[in-house]
LOPA-339578 format. One record per residue: residue in one letter; x, y, z of N, C-alpha, C in turn. Coordinates in steps of 0.001 Angstrom, whole numbers, plus 500000, padded with zeros to 6 digits. Layout:
! residues N
AXYZXYZXYZ/...
This chain:
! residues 115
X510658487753497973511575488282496991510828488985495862/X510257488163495763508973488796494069508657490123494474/X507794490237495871507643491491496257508334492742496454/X509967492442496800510727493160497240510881493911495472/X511150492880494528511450493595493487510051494476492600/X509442494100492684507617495113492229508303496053493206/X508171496120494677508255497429494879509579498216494413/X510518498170494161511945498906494077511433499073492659/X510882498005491611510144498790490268509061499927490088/X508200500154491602507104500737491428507997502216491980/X509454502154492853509740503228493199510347503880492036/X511429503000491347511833503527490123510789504249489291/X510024503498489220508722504541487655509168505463488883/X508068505956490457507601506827490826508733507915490705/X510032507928491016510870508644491009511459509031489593/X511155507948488319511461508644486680510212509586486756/X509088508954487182507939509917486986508537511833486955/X508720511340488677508907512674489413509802513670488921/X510676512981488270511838513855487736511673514202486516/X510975513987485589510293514248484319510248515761484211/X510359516562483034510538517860482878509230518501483041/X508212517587482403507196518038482109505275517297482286/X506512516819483441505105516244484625504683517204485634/X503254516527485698503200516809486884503235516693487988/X503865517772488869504810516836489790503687516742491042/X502592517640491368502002517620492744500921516543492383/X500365515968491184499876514800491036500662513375491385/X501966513601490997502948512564491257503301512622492826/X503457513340492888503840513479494753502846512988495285/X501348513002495313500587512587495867500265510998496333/X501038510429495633501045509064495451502489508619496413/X503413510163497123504444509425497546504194508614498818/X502678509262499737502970508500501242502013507220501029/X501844506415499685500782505513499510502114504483499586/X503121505026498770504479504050498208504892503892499468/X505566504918500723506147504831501983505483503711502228/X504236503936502547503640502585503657503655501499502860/X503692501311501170504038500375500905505219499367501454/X505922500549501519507582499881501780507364499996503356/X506984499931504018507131499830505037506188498302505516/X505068498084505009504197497044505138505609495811504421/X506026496172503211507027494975503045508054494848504042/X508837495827504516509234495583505520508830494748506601/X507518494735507150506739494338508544507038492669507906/X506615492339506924505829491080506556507299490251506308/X508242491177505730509557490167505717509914489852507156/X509885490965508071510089490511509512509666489741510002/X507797489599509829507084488590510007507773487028509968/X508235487052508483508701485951508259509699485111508801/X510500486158508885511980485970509808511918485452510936/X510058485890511883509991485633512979509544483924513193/X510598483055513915509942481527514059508354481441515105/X508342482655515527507735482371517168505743483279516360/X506202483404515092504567484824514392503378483427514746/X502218484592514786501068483684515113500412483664513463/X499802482669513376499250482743512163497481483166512183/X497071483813511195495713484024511097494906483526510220/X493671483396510419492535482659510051492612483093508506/X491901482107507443491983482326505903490874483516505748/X489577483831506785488596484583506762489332486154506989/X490628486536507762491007487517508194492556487644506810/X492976486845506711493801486989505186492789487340504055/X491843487127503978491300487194502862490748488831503054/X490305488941503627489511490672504273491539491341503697/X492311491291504163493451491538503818493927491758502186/X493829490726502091494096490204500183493392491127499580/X491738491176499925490800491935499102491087493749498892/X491817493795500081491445495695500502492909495544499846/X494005495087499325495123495150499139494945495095497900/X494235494074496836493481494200495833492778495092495465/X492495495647495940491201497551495850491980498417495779/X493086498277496720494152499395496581494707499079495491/X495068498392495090496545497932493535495075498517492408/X494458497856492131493249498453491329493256500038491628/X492666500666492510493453502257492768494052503000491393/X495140502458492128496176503228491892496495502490490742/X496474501419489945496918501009488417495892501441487945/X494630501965487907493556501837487136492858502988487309/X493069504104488336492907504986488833491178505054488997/X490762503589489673489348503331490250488698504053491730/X487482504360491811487685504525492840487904503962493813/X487774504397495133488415503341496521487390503541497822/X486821502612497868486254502470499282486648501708500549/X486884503038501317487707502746502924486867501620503526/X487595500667503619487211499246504528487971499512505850/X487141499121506694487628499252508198488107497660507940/X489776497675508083490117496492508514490220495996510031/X489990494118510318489968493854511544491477494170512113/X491806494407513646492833494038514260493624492920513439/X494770493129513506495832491820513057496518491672514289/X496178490043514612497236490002515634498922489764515704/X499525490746516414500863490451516521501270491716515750/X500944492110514355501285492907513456500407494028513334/X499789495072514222498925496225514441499573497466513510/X500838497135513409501309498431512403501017497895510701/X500677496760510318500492496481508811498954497032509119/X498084496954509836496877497259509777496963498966510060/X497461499772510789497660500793510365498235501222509135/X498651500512508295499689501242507274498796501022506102/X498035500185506145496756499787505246495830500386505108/X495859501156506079494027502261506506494898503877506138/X495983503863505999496698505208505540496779505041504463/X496960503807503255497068503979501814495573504062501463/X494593503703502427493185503924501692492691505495501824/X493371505556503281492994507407502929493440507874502357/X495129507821502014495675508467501368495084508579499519/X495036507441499485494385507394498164493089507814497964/X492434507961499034491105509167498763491055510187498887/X492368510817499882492472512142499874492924512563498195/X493771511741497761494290512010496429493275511932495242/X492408511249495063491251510949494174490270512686494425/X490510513119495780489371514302496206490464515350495415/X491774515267495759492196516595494806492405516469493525/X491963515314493018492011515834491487490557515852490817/X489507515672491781488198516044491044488177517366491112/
């Protein structure tokens, strides 16, 4: 739940952002396919939950998780840089591990167009 509401707050700013008279908007846009896979990774993980039958993973492979998810939120609140971690396979859930390796590029492709 906590999560569901951060993100519908992080879409609100992104979309007051966007609509702002006197923003900028192709800096703001750049940040939109980081938010998608956000919402889409919450999606996966509520499903996850829903599911009685999910396998669970090791605290060594959550944590590799936690950290690169942590690098990203740092990112993008702090506008740090970001170094692409090859995350391991997740079992059962292969699309949260894709959607994770697209907010790290994405967020470096975005860091490269504004130097």
């Amino acid at each position: 739940m906590n999560l569901s509401v951060k993100l519908n707050n992080m879409t609100q700013i992104y979309n007051a952002a966007n609509g702002e008279l006197f923003s900028d908007k192709t800096l703001i846009q750049n940040y939109y396919p980081s938010l998608f896979a956000l919402e889409e990774i919450s999606f996966m993980l509520n499903r996850a939950m829903a599911n009685k039958d999910r396998l669970t993973i090791n605290e060594q492979l959550m944590g590799e998780y936690l950290a690169t998810f942590e690098n990203i939120a740092k990112h993008l609140e702090l506008n740090t840089g970001l170094e692409i971690k090859i995350l391991p396979d997740l079992p059962q859930y292969n699309y949260i591990q894709s959607a994770m390796m697209n907010i790290q590029h994405n967020g470096f492709r975005e860091r490269d167009k504004n130097v």
